[in-house]
C-alpha positions in Angstrom: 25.0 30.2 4.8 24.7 26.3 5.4 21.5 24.8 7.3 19.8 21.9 7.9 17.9 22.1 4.6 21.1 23.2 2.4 21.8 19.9 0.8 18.1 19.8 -0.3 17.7 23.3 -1.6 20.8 22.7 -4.0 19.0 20.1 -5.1 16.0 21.4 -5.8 16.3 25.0 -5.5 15.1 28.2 -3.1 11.7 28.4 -4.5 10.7 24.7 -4.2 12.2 24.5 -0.7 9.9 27.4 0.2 6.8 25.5 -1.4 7.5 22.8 0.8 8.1 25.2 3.9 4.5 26.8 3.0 3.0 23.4 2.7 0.4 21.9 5.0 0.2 17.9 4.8 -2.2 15.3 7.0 -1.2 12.0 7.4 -3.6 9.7 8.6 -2.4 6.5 10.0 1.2 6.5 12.0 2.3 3.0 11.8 4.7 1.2 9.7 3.9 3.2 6.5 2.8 6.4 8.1 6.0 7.1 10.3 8.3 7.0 7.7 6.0 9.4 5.6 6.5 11.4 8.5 10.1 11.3 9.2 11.1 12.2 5.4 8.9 14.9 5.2 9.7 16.4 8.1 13.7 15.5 6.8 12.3 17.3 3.3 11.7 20.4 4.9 7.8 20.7 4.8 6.4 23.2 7.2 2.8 22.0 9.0 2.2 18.3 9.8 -1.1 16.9 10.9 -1.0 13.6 12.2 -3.6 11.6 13.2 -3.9 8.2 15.0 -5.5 6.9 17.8 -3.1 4.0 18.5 -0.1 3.6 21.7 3.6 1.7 20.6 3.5 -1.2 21.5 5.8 -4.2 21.6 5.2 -5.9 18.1 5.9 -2.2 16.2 9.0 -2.9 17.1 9.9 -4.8 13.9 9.0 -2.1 11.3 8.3 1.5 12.8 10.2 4.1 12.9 8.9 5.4 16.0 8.7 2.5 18.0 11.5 2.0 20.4 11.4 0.2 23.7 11.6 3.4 25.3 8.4 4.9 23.5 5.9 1.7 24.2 2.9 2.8 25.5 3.3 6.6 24.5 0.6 8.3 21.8 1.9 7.3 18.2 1.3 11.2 17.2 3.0 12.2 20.0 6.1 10.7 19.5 6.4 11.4 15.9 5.9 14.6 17.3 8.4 14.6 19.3 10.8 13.4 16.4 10.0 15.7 13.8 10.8 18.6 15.9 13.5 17.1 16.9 14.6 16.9 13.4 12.9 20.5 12.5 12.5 22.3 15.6 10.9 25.2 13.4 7.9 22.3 11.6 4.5 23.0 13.0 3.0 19.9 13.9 -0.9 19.2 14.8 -1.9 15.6 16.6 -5.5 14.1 16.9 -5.6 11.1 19.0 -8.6 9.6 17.2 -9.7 6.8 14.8 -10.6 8.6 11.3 -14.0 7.0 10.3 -17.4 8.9 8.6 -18.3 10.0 12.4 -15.2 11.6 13.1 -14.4 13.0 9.4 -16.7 16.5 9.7 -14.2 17.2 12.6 -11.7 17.8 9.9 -11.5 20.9 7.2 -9.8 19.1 4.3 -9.1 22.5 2.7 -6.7 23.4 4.3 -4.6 20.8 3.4 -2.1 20.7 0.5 -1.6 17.2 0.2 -3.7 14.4 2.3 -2.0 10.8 3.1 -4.3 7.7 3.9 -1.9 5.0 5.7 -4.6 3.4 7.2 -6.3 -0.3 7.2 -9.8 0.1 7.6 -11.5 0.3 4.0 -14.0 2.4 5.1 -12.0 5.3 6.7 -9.6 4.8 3.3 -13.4 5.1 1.1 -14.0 8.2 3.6 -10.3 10.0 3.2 -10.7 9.5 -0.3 -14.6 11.3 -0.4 -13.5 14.2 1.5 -10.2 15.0 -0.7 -12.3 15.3 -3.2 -14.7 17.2 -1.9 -12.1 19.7 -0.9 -10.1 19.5 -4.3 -7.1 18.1 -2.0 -4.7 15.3 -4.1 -4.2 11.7 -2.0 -2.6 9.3 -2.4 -3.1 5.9 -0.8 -1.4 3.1 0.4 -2.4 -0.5 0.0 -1.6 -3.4 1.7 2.3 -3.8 3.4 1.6 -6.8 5.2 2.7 -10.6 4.5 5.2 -9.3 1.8 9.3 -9.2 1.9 9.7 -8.0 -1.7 9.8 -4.2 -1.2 11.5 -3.7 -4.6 7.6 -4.7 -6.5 5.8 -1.7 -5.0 4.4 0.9 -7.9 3.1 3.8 -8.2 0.1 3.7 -9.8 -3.7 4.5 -10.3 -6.3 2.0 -7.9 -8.1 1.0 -11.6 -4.4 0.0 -13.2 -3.9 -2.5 -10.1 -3.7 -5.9 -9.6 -3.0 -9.0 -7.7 -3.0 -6.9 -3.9 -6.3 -7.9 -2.7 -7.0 -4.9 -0.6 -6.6 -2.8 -3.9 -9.2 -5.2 -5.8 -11.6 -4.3 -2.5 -10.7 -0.4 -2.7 -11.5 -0.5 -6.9 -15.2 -2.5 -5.9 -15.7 0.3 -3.6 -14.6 3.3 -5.3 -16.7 1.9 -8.2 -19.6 1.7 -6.3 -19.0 5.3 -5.3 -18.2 6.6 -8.9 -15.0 7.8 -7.7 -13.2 7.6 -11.2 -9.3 8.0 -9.9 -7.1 7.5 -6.7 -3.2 7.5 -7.0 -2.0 3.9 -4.7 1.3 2.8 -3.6 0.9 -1.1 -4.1 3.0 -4.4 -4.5 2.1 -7.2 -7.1 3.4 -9.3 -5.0 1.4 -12.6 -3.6 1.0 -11.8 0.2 2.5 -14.5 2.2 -0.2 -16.9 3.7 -0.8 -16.5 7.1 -2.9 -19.3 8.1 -4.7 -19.0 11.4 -3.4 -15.1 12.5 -5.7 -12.4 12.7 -3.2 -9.8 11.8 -0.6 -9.4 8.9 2.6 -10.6 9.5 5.6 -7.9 8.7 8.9 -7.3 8.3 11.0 -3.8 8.7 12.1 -3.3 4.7 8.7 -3.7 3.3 6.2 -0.8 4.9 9.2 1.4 5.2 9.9 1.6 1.7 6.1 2.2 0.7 5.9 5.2 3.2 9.3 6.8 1.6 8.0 6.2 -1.9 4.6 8.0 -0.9 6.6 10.9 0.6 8.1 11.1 -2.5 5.8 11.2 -4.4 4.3 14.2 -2.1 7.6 16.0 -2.4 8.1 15.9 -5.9 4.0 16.8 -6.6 4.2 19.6 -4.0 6.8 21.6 -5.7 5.8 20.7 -9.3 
């Protein structure tokens, strides 16, 4: 009997698709990376969603999130990629937190129960704190490094933070990690020289670029969930 999931269990068969069902997955950060994590796992077919971000649509999302429509500015990111996945899965269990992960707020979360934990998220610290608690809890990451200032989506790897170069939030996340004797962390990243923005406070963007990070980390999800 055909359902929504059909096309995606012939692909990779019953048991896989009920792995993914089973699965529990946090995503921290629902912006121009995050949503798109979101939307293709929820399209994947994997059952429990935490999502957590303390940040409203606004205006200049526009350009690059999924989520962001003039008719959602102002709303709870979480809540409207909420709204979407179960709009796309009305049977996916989804869990919001409208807060702003750092150290203070992180012993408000129980990693274990997590199969898989994405950090989408800018501030270094909370990136140094998702990575800490994963491994505390024996939970794989992954993490994504820097999307802004770039228009070359077809450069982003897969890779380990200690193989990267070039991006220079991944050179800051190596110093730290270091520092930390934290010996491994799997990255999306781009070798690509980030645009100068002279004089702007925040990193320009463009739709193609975070969206294709966040699809290659849900792949990369996907494929290590069922494995």
């Amino acid at each position: 009997m055909e359902n929504q999931f059909s096309r995606t269990e012939t692909l990779i068969g019953k048991e896989a698709l009920a792995k993914l069902s089973s699965s529990r997955v946090a995503i921290f950060g629902i912006g121009g990376v995050g949503g798109h994590v979101v939307e293709a796992l929820a399209r994947s077919g994997v059952g429990t969603l935490d999502l957590i971000d303390n940040d409203a649509v606004s205006l200049t999302n526009l350009n690059r999130q999924i989520i962001a429509l003039h008719s959602t500015i102002g709303q709870n990111k979480v809540e409207v990629a909420k709204k979407r996945a179960l709009d796309i899965n009305p049977n996916i269990n989804v869990n919001t937190y409208k807060t702003f992960f750092n150290a203070e707020v992180s012993k408000e979360f129980d990693f274990s129960q997590y199969d898989y934990v994405i950090d989408a998220i800018d501030s270094v610290s909370g990136k140094i704190e998702l990575v800490q608690k994963s491994i505390e809890a024996n939970v794989p990451i992954i993490s994504s490094m820097g999307a802004g200032n770039k228009l070359h989506p077809e450069l982003f790897e897969i890779s380990d933070i200690y193989k990267t170069s070039v991006c220079p939030l991944a050179k800051v996340m190596r110093q730290e990690l270091k520092k930390r004797g934290i010996k491994k962390l799997k990255v999306v990243y781009s070798k690509e020289l980030p645009h100068k923005n002279e004089g702007q406070r925040l990193p320009a963007s463009i739709s193609f670029v975070p969206s294709v990070a966040g699809l290659i980390i849900a792949g990369v999800v996907v494929r290590d969930l069922i494995e």
